[in-house]
C-alpha positions in Angstrom: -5.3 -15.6 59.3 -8.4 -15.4 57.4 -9.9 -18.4 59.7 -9.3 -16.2 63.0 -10.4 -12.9 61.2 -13.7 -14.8 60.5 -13.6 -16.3 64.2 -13.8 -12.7 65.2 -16.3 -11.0 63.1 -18.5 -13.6 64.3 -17.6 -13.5 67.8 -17.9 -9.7 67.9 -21.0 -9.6 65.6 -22.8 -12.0 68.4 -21.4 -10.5 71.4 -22.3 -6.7 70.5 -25.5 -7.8 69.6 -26.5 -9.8 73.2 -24.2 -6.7 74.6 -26.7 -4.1 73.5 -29.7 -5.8 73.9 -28.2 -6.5 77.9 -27.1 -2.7 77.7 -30.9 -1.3 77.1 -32.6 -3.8 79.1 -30.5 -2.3 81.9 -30.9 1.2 81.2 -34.6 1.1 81.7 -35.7 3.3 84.7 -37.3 1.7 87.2 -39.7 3.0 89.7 -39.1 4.5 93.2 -35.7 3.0 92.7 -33.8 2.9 96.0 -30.3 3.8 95.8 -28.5 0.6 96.2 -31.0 -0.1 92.8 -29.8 2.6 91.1 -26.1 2.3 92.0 -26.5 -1.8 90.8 -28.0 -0.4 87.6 -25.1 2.5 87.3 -22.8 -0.5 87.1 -24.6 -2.7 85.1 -25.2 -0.2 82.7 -21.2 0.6 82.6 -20.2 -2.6 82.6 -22.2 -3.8 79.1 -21.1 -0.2 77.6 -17.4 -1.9 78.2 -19.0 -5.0 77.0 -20.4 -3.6 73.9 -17.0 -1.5 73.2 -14.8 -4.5 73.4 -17.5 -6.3 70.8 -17.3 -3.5 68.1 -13.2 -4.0 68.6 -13.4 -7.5 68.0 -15.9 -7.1 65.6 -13.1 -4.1 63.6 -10.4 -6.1 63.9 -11.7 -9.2 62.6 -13.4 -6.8 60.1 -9.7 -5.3 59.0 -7.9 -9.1 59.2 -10.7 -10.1 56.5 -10.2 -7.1 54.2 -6.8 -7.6 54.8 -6.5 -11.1 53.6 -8.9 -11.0 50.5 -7.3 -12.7 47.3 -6.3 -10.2 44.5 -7.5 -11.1 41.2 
């Protein structure tokens, strides 16, 4: 268990961070946007929220598996 805990903290830790950097970049305005721009960006910018979510779940779990599994001395 403690291998897969580590899998995802790692997993989660990378993913939420190239999930928020995506997230920003895409929720920069951009100028005399048309609206099939801004609808393309509406779902961009929802889908790495989803992204990032999912991340900081992995990222908790793997998180709660490790605390979970630490020796007792």
């Amino acid at each position: 268990m403690r291998v897969g805990s580590f899998i995802f903290v790692v997993v989660g830790l990378l993913g939420a961070f190239f999930s928020f950097l995506e997230f920003s970049g895409a929720s920069l305005p951009y100028q005399d946007a048309t609206p099939e721009m801004l609808e393309q960006q509406s779902a961009s910018i929802q889908f790495w929220g989803a992204s990032l979510l999912a991340n900081l779940f992995l990222l908790i779990v793997g998180g709660w598996g490790l605390w979970r599994s630490r020796r007792k001395n």
